[in-house]
DRENDO-1510 file (C-alpha; in Angstrom, 1 decimal, always signed):
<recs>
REC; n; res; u; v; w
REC; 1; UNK; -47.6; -33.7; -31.7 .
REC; 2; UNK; -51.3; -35.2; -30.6 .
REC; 3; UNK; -54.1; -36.3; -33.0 .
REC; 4; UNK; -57.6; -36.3; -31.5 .
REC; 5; UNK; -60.1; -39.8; -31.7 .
REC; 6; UNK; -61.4; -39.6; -35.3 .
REC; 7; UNK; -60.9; -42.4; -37.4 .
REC; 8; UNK; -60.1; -45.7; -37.2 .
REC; 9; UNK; -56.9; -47.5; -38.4 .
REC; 10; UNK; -53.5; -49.5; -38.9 .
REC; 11; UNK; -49.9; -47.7; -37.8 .
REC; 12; UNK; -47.2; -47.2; -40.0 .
REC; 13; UNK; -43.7; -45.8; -39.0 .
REC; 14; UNK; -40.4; -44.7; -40.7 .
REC; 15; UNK; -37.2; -42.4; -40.5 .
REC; 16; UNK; -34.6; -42.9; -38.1 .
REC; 17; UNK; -35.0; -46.3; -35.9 .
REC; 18; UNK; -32.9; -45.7; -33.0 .
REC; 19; UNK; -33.7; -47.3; -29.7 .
REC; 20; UNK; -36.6; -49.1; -31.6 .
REC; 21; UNK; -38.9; -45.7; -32.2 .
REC; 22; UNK; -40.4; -47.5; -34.9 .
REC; 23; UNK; -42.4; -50.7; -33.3 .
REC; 24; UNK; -40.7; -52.7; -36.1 .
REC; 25; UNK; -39.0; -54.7; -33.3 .
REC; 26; UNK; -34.8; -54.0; -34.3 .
REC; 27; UNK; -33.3; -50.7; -34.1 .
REC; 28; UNK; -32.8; -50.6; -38.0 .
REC; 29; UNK; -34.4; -47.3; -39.8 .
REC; 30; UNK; -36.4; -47.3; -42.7 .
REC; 31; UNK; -37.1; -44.5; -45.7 .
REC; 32; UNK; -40.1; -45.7; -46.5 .
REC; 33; UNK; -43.3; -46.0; -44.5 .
REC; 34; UNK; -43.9; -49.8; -42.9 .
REC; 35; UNK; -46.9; -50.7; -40.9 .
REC; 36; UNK; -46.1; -51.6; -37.3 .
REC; 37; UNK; -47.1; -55.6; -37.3 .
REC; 38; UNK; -47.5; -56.1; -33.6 .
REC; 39; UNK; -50.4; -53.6; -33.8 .
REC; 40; UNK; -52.2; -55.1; -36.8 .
REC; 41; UNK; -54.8; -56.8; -34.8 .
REC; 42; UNK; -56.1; -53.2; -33.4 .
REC; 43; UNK; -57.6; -50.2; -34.4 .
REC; 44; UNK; -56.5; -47.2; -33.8 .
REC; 45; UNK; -57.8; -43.0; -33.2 .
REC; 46; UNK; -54.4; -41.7; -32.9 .
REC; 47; UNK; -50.8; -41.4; -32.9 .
REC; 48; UNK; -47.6; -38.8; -31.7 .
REC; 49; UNK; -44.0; -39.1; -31.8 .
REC; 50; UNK; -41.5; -38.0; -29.6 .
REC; 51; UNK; -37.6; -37.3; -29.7 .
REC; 52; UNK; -37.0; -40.8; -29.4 .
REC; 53; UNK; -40.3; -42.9; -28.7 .
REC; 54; UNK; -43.6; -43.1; -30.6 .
REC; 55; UNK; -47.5; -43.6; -29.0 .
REC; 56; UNK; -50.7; -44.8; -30.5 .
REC; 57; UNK; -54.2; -45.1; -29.1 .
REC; 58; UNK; -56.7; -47.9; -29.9 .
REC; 59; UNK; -59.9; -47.4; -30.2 .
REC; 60; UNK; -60.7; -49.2; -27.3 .
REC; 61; UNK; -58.8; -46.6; -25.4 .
REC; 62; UNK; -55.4; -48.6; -24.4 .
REC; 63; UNK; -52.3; -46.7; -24.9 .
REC; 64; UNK; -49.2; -48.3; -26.8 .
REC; 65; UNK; -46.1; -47.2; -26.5 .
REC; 66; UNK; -42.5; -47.6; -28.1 .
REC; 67; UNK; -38.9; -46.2; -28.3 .
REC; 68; UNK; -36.5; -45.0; -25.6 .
REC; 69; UNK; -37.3; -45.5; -21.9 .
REC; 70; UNK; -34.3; -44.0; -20.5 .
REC; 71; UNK; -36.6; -41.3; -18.3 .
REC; 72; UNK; -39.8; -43.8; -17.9 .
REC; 73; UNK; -41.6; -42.1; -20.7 .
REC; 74; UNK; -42.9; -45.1; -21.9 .
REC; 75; UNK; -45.2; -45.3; -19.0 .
REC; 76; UNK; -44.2; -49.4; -18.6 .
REC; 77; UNK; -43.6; -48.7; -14.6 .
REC; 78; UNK; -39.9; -49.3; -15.2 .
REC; 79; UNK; -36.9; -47.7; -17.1 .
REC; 80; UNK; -35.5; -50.4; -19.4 .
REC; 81; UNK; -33.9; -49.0; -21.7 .
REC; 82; UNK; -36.0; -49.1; -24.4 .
REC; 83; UNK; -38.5; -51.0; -26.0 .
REC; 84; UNK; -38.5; -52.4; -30.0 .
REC; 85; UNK; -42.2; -53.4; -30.4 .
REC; 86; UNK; -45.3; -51.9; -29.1 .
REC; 87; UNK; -46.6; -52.4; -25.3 .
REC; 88; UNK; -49.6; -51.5; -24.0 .
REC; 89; UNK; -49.2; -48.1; -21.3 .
REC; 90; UNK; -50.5; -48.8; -17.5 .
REC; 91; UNK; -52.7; -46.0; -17.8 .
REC; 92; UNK; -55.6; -47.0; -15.3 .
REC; 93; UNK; -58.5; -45.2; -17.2 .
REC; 94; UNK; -59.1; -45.2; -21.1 .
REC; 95; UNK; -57.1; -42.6; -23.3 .
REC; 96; UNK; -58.6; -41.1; -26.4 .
REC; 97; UNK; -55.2; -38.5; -27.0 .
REC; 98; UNK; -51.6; -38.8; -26.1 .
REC; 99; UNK; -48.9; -36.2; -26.5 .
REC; 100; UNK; -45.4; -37.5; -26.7 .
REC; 101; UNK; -42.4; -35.1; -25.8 .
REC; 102; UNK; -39.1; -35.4; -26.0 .
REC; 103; UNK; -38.9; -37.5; -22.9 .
REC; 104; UNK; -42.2; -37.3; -21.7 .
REC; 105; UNK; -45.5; -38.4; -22.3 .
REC; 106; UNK; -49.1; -36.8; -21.6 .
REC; 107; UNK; -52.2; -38.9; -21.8 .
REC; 108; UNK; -55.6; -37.3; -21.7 .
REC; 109; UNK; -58.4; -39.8; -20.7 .
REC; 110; UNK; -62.4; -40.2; -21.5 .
REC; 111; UNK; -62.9; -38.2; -18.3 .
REC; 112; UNK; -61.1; -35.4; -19.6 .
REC; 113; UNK; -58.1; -35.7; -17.2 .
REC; 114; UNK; -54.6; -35.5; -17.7 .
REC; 115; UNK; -52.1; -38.5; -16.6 .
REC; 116; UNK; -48.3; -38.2; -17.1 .
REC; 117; UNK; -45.4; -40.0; -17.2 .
REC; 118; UNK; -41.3; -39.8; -18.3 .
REC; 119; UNK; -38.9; -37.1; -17.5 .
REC; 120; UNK; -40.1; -34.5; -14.6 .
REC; 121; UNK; -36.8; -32.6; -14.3 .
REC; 122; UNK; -38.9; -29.5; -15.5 .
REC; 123; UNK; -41.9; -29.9; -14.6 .
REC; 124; UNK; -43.0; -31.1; -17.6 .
REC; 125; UNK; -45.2; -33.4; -15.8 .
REC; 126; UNK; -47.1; -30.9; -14.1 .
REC; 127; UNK; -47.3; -33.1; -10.4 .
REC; 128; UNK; -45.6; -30.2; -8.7 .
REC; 129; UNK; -42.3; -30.0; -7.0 .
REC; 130; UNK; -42.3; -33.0; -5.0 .
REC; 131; UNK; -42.1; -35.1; -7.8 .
REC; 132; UNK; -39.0; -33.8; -9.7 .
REC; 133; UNK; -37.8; -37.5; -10.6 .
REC; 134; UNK; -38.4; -39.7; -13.7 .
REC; 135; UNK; -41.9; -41.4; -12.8 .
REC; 136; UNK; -41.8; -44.2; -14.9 .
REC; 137; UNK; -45.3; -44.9; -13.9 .
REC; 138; UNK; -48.5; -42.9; -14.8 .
REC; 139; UNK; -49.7; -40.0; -12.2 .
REC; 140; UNK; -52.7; -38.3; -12.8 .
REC; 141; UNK; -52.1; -33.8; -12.9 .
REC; 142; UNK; -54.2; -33.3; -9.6 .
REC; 143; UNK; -53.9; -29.4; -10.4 .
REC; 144; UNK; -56.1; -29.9; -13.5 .
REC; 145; UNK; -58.6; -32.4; -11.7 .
REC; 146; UNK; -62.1; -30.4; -12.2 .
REC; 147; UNK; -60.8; -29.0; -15.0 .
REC; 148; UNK; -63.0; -30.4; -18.4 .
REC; 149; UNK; -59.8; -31.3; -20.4 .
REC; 150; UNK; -60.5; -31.7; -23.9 .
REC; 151; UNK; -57.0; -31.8; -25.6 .
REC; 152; UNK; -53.2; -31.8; -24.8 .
REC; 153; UNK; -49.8; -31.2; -26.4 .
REC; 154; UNK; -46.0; -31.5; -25.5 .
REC; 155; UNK; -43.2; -29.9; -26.7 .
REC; 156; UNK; -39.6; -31.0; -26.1 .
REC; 157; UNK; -39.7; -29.9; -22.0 .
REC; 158; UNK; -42.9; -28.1; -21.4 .
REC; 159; UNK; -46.2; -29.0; -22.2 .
REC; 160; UNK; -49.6; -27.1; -23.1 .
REC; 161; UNK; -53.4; -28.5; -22.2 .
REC; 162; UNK; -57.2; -26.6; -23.6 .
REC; 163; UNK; -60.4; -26.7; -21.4 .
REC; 164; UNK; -63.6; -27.2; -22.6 .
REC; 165; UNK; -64.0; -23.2; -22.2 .
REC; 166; UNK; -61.1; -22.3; -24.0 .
REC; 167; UNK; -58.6; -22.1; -21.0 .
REC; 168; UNK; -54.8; -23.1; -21.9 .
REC; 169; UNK; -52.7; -24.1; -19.5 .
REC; 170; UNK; -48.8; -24.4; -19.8 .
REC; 171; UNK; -46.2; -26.2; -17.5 .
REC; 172; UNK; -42.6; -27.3; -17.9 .
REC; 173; UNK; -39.5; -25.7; -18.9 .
REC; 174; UNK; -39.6; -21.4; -19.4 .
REC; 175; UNK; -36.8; -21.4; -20.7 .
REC; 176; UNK; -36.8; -18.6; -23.5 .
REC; 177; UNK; -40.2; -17.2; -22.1 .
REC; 178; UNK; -42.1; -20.6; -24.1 .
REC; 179; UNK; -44.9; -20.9; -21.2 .
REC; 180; UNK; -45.9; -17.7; -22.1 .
REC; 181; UNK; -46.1; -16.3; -18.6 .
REC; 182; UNK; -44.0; -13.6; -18.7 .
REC; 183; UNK; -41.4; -13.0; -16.3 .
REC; 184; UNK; -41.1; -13.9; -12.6 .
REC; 185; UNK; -40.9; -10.6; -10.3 .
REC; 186; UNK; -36.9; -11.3; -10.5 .
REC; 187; UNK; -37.2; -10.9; -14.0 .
REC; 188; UNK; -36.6; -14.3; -15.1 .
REC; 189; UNK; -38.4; -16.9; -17.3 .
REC; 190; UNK; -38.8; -19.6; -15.0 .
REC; 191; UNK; -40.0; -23.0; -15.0 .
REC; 192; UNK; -43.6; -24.5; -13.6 .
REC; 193; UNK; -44.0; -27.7; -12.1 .
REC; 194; UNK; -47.7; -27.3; -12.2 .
REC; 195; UNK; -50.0; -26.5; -15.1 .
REC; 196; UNK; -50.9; -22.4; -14.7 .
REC; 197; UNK; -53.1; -20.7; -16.9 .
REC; 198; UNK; -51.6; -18.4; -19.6 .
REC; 199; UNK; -53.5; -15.3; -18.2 .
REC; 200; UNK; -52.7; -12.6; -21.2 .
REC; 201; UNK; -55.5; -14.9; -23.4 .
REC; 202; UNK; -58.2; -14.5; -20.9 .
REC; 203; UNK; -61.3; -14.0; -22.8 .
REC; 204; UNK; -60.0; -15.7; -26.1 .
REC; 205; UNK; -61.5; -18.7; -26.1 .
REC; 206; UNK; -58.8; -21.1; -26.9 .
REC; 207; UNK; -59.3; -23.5; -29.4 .
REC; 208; UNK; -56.1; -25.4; -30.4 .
REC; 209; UNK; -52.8; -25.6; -28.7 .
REC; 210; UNK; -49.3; -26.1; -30.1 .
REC; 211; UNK; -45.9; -26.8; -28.9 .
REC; 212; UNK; -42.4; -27.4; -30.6 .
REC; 213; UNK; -38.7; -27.8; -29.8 .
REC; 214; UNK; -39.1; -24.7; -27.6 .
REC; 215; UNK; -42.2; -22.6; -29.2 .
REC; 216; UNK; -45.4; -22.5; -28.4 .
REC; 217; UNK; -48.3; -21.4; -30.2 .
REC; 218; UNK; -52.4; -21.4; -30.4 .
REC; 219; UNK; -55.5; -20.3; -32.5 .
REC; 220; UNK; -58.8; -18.9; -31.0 .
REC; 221; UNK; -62.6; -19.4; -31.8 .
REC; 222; UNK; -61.8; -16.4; -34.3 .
REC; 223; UNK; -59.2; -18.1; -36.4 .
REC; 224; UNK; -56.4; -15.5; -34.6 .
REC; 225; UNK; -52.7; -17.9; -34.5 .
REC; 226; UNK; -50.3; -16.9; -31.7 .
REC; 227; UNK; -47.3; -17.8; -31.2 .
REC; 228; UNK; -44.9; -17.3; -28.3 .
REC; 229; UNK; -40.8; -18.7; -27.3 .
REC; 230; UNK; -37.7; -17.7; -29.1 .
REC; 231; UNK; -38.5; -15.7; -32.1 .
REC; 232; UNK; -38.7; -17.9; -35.5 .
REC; 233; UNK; -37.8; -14.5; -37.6 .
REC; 234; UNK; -37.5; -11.0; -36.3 .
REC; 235; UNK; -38.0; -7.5; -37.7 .
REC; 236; UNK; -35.1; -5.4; -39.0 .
REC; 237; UNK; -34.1; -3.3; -36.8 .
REC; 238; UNK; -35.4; -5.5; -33.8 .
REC; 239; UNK; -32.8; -6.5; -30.7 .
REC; 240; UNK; -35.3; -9.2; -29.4 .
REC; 241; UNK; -34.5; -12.2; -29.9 .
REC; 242; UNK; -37.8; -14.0; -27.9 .
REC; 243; UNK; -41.3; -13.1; -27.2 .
REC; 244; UNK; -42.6; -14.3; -23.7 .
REC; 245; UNK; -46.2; -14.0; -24.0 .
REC; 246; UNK; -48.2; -14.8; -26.3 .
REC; 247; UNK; -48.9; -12.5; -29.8 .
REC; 248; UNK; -50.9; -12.2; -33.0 .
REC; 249; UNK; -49.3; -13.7; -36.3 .
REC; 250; UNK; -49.7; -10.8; -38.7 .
REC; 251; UNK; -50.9; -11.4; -41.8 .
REC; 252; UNK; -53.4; -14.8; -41.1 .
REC; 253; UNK; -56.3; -14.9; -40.8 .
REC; 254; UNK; -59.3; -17.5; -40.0 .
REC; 255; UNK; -56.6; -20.1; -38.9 .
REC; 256; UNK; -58.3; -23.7; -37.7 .
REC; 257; UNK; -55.0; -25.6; -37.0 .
REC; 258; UNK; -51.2; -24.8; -35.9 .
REC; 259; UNK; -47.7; -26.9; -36.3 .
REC; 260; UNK; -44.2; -26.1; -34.7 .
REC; 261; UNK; -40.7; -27.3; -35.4 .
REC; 262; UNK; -37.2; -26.9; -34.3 .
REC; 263; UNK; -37.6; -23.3; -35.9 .
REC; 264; UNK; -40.3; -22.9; -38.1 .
REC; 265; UNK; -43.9; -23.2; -38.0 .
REC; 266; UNK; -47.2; -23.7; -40.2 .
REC; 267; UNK; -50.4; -22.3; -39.9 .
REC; 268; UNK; -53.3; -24.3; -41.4 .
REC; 269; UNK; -56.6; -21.6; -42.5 .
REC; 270; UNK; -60.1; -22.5; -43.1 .
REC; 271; UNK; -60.0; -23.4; -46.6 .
REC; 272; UNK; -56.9; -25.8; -46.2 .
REC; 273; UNK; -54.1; -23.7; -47.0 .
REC; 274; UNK; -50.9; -23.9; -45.2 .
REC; 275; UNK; -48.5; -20.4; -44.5 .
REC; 276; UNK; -45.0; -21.6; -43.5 .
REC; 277; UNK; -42.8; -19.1; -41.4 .
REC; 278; UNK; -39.4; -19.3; -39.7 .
REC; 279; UNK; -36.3; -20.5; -40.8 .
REC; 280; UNK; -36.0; -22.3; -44.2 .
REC; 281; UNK; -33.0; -25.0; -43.5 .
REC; 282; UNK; -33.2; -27.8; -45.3 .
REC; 283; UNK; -36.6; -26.5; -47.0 .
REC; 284; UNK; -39.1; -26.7; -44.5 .
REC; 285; UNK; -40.9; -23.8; -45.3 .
REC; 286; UNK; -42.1; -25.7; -48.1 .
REC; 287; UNK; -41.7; -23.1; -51.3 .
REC; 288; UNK; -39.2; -24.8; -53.0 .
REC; 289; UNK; -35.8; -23.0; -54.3 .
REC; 290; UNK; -38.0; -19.9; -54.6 .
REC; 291; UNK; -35.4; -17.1; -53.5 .
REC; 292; UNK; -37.3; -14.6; -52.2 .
REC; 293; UNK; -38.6; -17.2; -49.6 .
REC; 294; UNK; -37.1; -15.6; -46.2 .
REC; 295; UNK; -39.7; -16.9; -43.9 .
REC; 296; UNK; -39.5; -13.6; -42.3 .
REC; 297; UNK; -43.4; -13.4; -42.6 .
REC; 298; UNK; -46.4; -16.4; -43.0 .
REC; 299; UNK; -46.0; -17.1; -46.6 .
REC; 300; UNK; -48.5; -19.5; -48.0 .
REC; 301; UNK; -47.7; -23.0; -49.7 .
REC; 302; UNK; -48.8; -22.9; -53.4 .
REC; 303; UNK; -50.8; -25.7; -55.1 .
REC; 304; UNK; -51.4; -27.5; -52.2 .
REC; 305; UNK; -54.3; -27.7; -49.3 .
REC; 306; UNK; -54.1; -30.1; -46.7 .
REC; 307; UNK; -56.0; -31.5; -44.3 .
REC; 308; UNK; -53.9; -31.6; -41.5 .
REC; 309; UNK; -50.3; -31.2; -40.8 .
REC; 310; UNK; -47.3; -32.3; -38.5 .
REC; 311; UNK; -43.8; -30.7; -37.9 .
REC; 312; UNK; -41.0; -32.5; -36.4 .
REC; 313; UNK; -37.3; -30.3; -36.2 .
REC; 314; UNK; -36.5; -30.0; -39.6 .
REC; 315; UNK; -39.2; -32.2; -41.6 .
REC; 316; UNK; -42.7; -32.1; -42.1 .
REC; 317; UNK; -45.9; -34.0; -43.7 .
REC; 318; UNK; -49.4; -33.5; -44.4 .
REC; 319; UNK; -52.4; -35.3; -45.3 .
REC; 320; UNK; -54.7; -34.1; -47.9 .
REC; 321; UNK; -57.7; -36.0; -49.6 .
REC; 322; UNK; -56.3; -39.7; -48.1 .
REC; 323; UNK; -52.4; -38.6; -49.7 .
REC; 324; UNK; -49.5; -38.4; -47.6 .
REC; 325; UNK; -47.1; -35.4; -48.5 .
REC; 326; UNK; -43.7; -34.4; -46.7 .
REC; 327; UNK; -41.0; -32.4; -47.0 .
REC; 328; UNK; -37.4; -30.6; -45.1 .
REC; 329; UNK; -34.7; -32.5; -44.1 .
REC; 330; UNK; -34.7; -36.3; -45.4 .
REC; 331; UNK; -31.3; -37.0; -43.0 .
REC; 332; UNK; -29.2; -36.2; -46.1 .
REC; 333; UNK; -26.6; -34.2; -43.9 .
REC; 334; UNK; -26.3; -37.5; -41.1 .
REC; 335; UNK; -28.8; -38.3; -39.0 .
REC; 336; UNK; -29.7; -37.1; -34.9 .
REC; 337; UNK; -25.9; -37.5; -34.5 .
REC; 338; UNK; -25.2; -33.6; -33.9 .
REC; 339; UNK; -27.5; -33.9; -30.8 .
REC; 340; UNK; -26.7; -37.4; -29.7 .
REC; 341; UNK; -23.0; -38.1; -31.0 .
REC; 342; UNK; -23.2; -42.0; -30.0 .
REC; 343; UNK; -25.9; -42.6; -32.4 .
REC; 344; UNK; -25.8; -42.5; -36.3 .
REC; 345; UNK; -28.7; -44.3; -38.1 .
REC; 346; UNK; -30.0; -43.5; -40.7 .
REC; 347; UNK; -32.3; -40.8; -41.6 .
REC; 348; UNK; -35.5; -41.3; -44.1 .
REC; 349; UNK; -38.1; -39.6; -42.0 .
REC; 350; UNK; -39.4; -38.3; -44.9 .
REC; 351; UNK; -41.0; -42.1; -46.3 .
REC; 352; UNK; -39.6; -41.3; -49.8 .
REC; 353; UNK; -37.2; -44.0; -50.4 .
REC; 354; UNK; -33.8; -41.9; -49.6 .
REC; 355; UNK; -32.3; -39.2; -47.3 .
REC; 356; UNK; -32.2; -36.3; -49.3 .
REC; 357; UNK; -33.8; -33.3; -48.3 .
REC; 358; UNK; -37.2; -31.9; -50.5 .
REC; 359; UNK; -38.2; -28.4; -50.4 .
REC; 360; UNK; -41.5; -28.6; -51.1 .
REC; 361; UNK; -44.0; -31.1; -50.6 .
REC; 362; UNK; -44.4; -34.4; -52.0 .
REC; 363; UNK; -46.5; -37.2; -52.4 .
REC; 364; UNK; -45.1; -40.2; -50.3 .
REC; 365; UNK; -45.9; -43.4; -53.1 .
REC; 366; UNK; -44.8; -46.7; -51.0 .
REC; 367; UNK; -46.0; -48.5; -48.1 .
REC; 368; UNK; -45.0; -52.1; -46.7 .
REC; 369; UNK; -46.2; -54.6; -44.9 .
REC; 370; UNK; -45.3; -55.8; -41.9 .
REC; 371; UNK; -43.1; -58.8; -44.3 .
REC; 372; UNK; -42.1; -56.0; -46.2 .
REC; 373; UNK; -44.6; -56.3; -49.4 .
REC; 374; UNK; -45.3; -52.5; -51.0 .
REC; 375; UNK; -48.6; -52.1; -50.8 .
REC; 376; UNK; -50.6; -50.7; -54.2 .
REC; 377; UNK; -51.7; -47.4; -54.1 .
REC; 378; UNK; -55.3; -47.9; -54.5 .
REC; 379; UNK; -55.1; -49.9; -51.1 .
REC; 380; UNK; -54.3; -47.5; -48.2 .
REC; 381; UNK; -54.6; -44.0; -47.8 .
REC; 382; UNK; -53.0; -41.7; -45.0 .
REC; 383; UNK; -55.7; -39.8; -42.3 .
REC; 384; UNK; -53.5; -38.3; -39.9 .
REC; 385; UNK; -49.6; -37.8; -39.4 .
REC; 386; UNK; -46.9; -36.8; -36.5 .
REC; 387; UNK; -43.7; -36.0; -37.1 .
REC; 388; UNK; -40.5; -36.6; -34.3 .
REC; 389; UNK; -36.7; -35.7; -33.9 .
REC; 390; UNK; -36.2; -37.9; -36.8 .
REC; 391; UNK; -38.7; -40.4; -37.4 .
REC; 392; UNK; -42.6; -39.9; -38.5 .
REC; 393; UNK; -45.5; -42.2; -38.6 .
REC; 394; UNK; -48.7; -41.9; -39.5 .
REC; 395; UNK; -52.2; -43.3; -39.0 .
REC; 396; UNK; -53.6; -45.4; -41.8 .
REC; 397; UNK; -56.7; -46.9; -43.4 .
REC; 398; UNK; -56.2; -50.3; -45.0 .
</recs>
């Protein structure tokens, strides 16, 4: 859910607009993408999305933050409840990446360390076990101070960070052995409240990190994914149902990037082809009503390469050559309402105009304004995307 400082843009949300996750300063969702008008004076590196909230960094390495701040996550130095347009983080140093759980938030500054802020009833903050409450403010991870840094990611209650020498470190919730530390000498998978380093890939030189709904997964200088949590598909004949430290993906090779969702995942290679693998609801796998697609292995995409990719539970999108593409669940079957009964907006997170769900990707066409004007074509292109619960957003060059 993090994009590192490459290019710089405008913001553009859509999808589900509960508790004001899109910046577009009501709670109403949107199915098509709409830049964010109360950053259009900025240029940003960067943007994540979270269950509920959304970040962005500007290039001048302020934070902005959005959504639901029912656990602090928006890093204001309050809890109201949640905000509807943008507001810049109290982050005392400048940011160049943020990771946005799914209430939490990890910020990783220009001097490679780690500040956090939200929900810290796991650990998922990493400040140990003295601080177990909400911090509403940002507190810097003193266990990774001396450590070089150089990029974070969250997942839904744990969260993942890479050293400059390839170190990855993983804190938060165990549940389902998705730290990848094994289990404790009373055989459980328990939870750190300080960032510990995943031992079993000593030597492996880490050099991307990944973390989902409660997966986790990496790639090393040699291209080798790894994934790690509850099992996304399992062998026949197999009784496990989760792997607790991390293992090869069979059959990739040369992988330079790695996305999870809710139960799926997709492996990016080299030469900008993207294997899907898990469960196919809704069509995330991405292979269209192909039947033989089981997701029991890393199948690849067809016709397609991108340049990056994003998963969020069931939906997903990609960038390739300045296009957006996405595809899953479009919020066809209701919205976040099976996990939060009391809310029922809309879905859309796709940016294709409706709430049906697509099972392969597809080119996203519209963008509007800030007064709602679509935007020609020819005008904007997509450079990086994130995907949450049920909205997406994406950074974009005007």
């Amino acid at each position: 859910m993090v994009q590192a400082r490459q290019f710089s843009g405008k913001i553009a949300c859509w999808g589900n607009g509960d508790q004001g996750r899109l910046g577009l300063g009501t709670a109403g969702g949107s199915a098509v993408p709409c830049l964010v008008g109360a950053l259009m004076d900025a240029c940003f590196a960067g943007v994540s999305c979270g269950g509920a909230h959304t970040a962005a960094v500007a290039e001048d390495g302020s934070a902005y933050l959005w959504g639901l701040n029912d656990r602090g996550q928006l890093a204001q130095g309050d809890e109201t409840p949640f905000l509807q347009v943008p507001r810049e983080a109290l982050v005392p140093e400048a940011i160049v990446q943020v990771a946005c759980g799914s209430r939490h938030t990890l910020f990783l500054s220009d001097s490679h360390c780690v500040w956090a802020a939200g929900d810290n009833r796991r650990g998922q903050l990493g400040l140990g076990k003295q601080l177990s409450g909400n911090q509403a403010l940002p507190r810097r991870v003193q266990a990774l101070v001396g450590t070089k840094i150089t990029s974070i990611t969250a997942g839904a209650e744990h969260s993942m960070a890479v050293s400059d020498s390839g170190e990855l470190f993983t804190w938060g919730n165990g549940t389902r052995g998705c730290l990848g530390h094994g289990v404790s000498a009373a055989g459980y998978h328990e939870d750190e409240h300080a960032p510990r380093l995943v031992r079993s890939l000593a030597g492996r030189h880490i050099t991307f990190a990944a973390a989902g709904l409660a997966n986790s997964g990496c790639i090393d200088q040699n291209g080798t994914a790894y994934l790690w949590g509850p099992l996304l598909r399992q062998s026949l004949g197999s009784t496990a149902s989760e792997v607790d430290r991390p293992e090869p993906v069979q059959g990739v090779q040369h992988a330079v990037q790695l996305a999870i969702g809710g139960c799926h995942a997709l492996i990016q290679k080299h030469n900008g082809a993207v294997a899907s693998y898990g469960a196919n609801e809704y069509g995330v796998l991405g292979h269209g009503s192909d039947p033989t697609s089981k997701g029991m292995y890393p199948v690849d995409i067809k016709d397609i390469r991108f340049e990056q990719v994003a998963c969020g539970w069931r939906h997903n999108a990609g960038v390739e050559n300045g296009r957006l593409w996405a595809w899953g669940w479009g919020g066809s079957v209701g919205s976040d309402s099976a996990v939060f009964p009391q809310h029922t907006s809309s879905g859309g997170q796709l940016g294709l105009g409706n709430e049906f769900d697509y099972w392969k990707p597809t080119a996203v066409q519209d963008l509007v304004d800030e007064e709602q004007k679509s935007l020609p074509a020819s005008s904007w292109g997509a450079m990086s995307v994130s995907c949450g619960l049920n909205h997406t957003a994406a950074l974009i060059k005007l």
